[in-house]
Backbone atoms as SQL, in Angstrom:
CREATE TABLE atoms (id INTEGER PRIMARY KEY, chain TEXT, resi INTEGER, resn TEXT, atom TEXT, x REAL, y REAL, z REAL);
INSERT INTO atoms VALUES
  (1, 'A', 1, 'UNK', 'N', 288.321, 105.176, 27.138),
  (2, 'A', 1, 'UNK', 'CA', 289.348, 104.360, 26.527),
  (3, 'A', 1, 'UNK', 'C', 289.823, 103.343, 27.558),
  (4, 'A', 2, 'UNK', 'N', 289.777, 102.201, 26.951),
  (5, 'A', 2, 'UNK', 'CA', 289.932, 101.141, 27.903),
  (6, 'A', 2, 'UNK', 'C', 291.718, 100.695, 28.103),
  (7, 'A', 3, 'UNK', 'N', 292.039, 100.827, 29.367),
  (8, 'A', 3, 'UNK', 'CA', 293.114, 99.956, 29.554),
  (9, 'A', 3, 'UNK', 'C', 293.929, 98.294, 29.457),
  (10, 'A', 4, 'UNK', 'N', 294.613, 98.144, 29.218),
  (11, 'A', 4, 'UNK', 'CA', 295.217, 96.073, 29.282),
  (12, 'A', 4, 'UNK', 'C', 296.871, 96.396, 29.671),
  (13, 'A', 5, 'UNK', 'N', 296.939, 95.696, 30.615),
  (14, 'A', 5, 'UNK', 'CA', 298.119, 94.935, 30.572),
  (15, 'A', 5, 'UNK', 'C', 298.643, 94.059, 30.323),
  (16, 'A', 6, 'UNK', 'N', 299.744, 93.840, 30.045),
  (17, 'A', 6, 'UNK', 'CA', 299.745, 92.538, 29.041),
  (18, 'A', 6, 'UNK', 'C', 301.541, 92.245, 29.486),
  (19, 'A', 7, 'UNK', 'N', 302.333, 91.040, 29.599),
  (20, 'A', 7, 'UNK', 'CA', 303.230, 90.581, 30.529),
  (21, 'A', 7, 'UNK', 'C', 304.480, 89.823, 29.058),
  (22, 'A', 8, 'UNK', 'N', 305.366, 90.465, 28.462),
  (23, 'A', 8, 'UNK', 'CA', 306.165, 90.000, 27.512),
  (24, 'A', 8, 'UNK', 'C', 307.483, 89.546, 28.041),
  (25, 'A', 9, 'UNK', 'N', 308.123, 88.446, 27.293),
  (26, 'A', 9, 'UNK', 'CA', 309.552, 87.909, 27.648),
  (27, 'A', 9, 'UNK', 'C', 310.027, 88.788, 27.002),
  (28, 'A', 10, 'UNK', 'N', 311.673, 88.990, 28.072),
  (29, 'A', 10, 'UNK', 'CA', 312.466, 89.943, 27.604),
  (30, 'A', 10, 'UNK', 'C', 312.776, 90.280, 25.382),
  (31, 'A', 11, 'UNK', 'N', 313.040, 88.788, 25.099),
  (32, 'A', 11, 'UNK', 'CA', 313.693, 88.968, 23.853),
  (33, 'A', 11, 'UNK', 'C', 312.063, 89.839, 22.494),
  (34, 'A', 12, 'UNK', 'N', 310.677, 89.517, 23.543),
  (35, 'A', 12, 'UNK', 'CA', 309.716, 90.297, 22.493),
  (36, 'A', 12, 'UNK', 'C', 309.738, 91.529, 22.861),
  (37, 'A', 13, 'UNK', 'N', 310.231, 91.585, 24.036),
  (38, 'A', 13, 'UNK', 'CA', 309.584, 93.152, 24.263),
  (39, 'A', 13, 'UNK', 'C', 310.749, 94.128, 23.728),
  (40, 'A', 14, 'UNK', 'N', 311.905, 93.414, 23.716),
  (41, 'A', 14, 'UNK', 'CA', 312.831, 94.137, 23.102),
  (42, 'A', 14, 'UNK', 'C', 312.818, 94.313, 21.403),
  (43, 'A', 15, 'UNK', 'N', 312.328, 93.533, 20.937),
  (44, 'A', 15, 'UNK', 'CA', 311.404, 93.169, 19.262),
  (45, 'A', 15, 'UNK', 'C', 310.738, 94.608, 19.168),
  (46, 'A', 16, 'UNK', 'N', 309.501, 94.263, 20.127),
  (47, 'A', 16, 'UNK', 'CA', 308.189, 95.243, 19.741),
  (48, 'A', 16, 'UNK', 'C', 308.823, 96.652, 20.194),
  (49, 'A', 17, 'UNK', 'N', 310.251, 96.929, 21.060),
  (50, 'A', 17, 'UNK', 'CA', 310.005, 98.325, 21.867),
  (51, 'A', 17, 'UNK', 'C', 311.345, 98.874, 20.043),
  (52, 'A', 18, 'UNK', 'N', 311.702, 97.873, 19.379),
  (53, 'A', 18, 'UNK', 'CA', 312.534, 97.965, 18.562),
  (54, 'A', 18, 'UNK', 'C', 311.976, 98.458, 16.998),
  (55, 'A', 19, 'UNK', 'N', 310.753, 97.919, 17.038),
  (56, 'A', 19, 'UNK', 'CA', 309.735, 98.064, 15.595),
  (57, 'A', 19, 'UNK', 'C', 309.064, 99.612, 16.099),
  (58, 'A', 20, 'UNK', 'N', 308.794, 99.483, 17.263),
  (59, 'A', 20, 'UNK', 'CA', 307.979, 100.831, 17.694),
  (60, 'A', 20, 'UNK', 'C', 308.685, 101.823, 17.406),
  (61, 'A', 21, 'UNK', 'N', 309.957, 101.886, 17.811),
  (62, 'A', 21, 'UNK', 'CA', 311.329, 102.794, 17.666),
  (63, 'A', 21, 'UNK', 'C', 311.390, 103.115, 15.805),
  (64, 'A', 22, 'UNK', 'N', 311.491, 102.431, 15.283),
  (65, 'A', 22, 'UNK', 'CA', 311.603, 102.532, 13.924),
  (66, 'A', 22, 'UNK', 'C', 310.022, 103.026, 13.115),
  (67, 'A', 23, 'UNK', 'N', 309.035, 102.865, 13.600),
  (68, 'A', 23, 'UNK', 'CA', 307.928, 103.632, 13.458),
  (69, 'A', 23, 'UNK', 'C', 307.399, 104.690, 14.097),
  (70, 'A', 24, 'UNK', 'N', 308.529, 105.399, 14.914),
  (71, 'A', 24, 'UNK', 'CA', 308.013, 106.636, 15.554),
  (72, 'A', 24, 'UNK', 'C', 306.761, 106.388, 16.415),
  (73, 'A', 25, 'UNK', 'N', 306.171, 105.577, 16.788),
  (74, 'A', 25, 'UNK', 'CA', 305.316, 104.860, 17.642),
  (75, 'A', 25, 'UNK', 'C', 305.625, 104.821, 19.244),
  (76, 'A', 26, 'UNK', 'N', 304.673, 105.353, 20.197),
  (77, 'A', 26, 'UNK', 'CA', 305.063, 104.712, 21.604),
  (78, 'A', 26, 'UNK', 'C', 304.372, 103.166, 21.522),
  (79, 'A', 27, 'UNK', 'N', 304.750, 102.708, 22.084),
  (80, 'A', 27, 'UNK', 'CA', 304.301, 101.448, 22.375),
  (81, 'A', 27, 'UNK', 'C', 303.224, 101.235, 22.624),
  (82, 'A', 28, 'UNK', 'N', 302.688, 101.779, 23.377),
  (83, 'A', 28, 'UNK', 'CA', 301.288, 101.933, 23.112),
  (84, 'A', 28, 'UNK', 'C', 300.327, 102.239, 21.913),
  (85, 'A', 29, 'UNK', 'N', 300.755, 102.764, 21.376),
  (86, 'A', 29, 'UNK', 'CA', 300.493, 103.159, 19.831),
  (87, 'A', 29, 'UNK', 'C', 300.637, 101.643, 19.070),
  (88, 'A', 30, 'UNK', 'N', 301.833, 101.510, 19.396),
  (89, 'A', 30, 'UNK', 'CA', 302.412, 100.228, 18.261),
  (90, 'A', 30, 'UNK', 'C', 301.201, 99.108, 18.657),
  (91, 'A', 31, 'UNK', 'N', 301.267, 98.536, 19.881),
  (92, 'A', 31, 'UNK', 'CA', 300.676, 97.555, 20.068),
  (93, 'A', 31, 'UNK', 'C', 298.723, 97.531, 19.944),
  (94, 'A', 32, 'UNK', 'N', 298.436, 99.197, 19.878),
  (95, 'A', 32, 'UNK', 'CA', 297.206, 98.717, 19.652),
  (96, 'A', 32, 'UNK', 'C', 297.211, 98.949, 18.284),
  (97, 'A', 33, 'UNK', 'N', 297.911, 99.291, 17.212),
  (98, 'A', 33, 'UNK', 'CA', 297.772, 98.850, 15.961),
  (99, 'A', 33, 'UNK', 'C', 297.790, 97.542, 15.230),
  (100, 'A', 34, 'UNK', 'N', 299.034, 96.857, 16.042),
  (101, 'A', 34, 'UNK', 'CA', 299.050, 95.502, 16.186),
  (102, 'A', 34, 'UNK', 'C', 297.478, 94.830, 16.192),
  (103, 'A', 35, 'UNK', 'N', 296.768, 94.936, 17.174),
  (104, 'A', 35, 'UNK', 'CA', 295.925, 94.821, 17.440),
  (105, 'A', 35, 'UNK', 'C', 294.750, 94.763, 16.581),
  (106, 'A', 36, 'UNK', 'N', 294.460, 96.008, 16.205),
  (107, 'A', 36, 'UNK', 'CA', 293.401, 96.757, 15.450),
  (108, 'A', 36, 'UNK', 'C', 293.607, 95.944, 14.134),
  (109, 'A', 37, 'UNK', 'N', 295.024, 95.677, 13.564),
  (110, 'A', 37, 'UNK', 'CA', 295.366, 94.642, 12.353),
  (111, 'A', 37, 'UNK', 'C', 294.622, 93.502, 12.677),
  (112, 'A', 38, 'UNK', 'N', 294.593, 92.891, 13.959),
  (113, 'A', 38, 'UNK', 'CA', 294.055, 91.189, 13.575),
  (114, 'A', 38, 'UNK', 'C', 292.717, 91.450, 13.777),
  (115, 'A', 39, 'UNK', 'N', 291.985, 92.208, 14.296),
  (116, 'A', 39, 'UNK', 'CA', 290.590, 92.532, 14.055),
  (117, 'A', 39, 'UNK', 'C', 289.685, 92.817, 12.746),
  (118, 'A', 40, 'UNK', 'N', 290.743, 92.583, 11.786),
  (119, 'A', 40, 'UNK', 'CA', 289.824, 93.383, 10.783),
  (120, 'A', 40, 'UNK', 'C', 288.948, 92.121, 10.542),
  (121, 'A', 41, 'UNK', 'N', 287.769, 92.359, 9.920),
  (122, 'A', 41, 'UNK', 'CA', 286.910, 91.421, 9.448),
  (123, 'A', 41, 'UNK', 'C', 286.517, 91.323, 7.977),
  (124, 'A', 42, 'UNK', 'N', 287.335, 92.145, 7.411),
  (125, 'A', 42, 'UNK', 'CA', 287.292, 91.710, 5.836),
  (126, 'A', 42, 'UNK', 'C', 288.911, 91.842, 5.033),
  (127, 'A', 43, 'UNK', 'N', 289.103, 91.054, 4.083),
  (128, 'A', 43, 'UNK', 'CA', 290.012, 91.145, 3.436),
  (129, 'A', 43, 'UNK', 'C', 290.231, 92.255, 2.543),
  (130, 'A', 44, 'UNK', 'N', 291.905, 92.992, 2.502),
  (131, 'A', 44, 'UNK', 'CA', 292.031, 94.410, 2.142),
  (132, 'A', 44, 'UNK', 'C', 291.891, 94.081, 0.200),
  (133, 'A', 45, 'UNK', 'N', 291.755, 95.654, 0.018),
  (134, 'A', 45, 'UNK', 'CA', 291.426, 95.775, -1.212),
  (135, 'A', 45, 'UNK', 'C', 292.381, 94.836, -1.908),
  (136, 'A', 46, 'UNK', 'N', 293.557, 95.177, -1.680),
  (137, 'A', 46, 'UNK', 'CA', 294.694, 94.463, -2.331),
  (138, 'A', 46, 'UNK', 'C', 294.526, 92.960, -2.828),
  (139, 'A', 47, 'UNK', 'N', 294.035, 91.891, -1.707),
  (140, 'A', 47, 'UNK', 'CA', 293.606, 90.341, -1.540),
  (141, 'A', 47, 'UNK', 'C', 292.226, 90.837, -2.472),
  (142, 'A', 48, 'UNK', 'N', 291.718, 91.262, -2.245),
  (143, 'A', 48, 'UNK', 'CA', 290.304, 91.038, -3.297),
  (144, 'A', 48, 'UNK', 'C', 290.448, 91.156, -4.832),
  (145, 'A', 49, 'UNK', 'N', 291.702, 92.006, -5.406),
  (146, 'A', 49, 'UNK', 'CA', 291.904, 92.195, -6.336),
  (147, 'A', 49, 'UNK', 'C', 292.476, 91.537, -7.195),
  (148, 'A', 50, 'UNK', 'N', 293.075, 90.577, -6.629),
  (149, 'A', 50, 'UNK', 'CA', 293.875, 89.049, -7.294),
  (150, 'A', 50, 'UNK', 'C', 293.208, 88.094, -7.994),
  (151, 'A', 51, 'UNK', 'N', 291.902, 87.792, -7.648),
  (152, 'A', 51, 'UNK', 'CA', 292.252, 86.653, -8.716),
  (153, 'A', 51, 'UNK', 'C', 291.602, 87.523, -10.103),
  (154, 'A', 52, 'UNK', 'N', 291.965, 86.320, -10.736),
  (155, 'A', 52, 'UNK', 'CA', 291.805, 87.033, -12.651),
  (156, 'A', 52, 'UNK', 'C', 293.094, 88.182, -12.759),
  (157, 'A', 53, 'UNK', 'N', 294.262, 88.135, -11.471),
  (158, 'A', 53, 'UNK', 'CA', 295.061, 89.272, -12.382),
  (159, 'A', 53, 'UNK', 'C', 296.211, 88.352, -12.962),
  (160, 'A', 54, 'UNK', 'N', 296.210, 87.300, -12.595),
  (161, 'A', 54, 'UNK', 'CA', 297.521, 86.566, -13.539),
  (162, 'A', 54, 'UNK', 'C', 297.556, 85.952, -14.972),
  (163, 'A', 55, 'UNK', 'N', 298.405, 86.914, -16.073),
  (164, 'A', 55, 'UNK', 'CA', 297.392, 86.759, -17.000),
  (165, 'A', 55, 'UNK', 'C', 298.322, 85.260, -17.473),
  (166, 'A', 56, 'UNK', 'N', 299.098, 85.103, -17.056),
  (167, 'A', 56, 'UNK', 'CA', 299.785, 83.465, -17.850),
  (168, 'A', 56, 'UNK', 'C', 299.057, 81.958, -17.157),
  (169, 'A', 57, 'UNK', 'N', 297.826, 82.561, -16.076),
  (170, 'A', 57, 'UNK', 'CA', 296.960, 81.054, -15.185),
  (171, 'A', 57, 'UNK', 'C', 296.201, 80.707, -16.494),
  (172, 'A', 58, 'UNK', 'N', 295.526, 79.402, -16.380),
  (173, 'A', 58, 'UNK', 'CA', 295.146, 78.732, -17.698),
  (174, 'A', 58, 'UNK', 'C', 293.744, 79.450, -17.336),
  (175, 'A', 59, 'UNK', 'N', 292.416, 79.094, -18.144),
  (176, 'A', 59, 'UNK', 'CA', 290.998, 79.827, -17.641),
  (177, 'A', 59, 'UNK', 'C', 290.736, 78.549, -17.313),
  (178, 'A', 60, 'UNK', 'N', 289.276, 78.457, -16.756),
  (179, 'A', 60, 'UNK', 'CA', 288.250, 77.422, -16.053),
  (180, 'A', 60, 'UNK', 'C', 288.321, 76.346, -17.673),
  (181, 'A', 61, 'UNK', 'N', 288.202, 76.812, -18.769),
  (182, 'A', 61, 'UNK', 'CA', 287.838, 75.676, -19.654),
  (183, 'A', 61, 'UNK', 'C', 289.151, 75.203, -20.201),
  (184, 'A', 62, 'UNK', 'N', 289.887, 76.082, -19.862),
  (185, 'A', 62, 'UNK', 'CA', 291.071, 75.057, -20.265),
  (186, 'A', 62, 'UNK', 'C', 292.068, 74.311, -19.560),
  (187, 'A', 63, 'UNK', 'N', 291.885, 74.458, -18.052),
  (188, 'A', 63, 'UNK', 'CA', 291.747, 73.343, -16.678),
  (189, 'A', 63, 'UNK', 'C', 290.884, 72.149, -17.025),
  (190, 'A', 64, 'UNK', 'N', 289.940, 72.417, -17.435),
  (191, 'A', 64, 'UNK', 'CA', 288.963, 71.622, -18.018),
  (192, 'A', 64, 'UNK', 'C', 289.476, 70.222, -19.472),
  (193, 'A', 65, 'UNK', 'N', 289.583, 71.613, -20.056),
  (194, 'A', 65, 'UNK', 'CA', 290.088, 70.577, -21.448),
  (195, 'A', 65, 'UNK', 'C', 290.820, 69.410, -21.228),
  (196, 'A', 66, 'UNK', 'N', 291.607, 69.085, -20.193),
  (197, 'A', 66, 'UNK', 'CA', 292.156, 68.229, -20.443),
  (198, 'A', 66, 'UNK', 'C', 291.949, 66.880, -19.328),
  (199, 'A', 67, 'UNK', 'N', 290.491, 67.292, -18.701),
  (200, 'A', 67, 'UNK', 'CA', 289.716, 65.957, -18.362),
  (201, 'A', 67, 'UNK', 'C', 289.050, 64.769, -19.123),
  (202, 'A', 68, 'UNK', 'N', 289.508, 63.640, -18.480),
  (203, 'A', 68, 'UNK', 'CA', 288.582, 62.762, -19.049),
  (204, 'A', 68, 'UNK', 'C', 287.376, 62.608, -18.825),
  (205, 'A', 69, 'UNK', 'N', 286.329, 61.307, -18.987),
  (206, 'A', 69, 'UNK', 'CA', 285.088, 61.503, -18.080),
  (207, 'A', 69, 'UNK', 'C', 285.262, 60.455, -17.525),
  (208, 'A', 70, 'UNK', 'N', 284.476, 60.167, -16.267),
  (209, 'A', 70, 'UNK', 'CA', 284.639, 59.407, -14.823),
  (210, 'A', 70, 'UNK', 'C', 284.753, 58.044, -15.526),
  (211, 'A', 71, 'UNK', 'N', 285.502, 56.966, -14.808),
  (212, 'A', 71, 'UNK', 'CA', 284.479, 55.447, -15.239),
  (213, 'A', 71, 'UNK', 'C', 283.391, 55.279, -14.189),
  (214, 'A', 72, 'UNK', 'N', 283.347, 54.133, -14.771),
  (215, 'A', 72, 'UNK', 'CA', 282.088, 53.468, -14.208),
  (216, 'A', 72, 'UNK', 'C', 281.784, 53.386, -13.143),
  (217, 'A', 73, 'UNK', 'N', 281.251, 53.405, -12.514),
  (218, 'A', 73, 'UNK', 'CA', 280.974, 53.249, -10.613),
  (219, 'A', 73, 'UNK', 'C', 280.246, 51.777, -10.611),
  (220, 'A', 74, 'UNK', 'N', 280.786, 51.205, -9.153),
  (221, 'A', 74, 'UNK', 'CA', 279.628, 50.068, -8.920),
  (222, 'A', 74, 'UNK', 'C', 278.707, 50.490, -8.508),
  (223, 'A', 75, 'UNK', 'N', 277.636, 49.816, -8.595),
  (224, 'A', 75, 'UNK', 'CA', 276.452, 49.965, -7.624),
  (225, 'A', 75, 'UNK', 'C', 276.719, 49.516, -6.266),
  (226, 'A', 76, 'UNK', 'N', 275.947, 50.209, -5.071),
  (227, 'A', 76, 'UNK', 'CA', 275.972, 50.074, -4.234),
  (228, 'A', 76, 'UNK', 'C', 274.946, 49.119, -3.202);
């Protein structure tokens, strides 16, 4: 298990030794969870499960419906 030190201004470390406190966490604990959070490499179930759940969003064809079609382009 690898060691880091790592060098915080007073007002974070009093933050993080404050969140740790309220999660029953040593600090050490806290901060490599911290951690282990921005590592993830895929989005949680939760984010994957969104779209198609709002059922009042319009669908693809009726975003649609209310296009015109392009004008004209010049030639180039």
């Amino acid at each position: 298990m690898g060691q880091v030190t790592i060098y915080l201004d007073d007002e974070t470390e009093k933050k993080m030794i404050e969140n740790a406190r309220v999660m029953k966490l040593s600090k050490s604990k806290w901060i490599a969870g911290v951690i282990q959070e921005k590592l993830v490499d895929q989005w949680p179930d939760t984010v994957r499960e969104l779209p198609g759940s709002w059922g009042d969003f319009p669908s693809l064809e009726e975003l649609r419906a209310g296009e015109s079609t392009d004008a004209e382009r010049e030639a180039l």
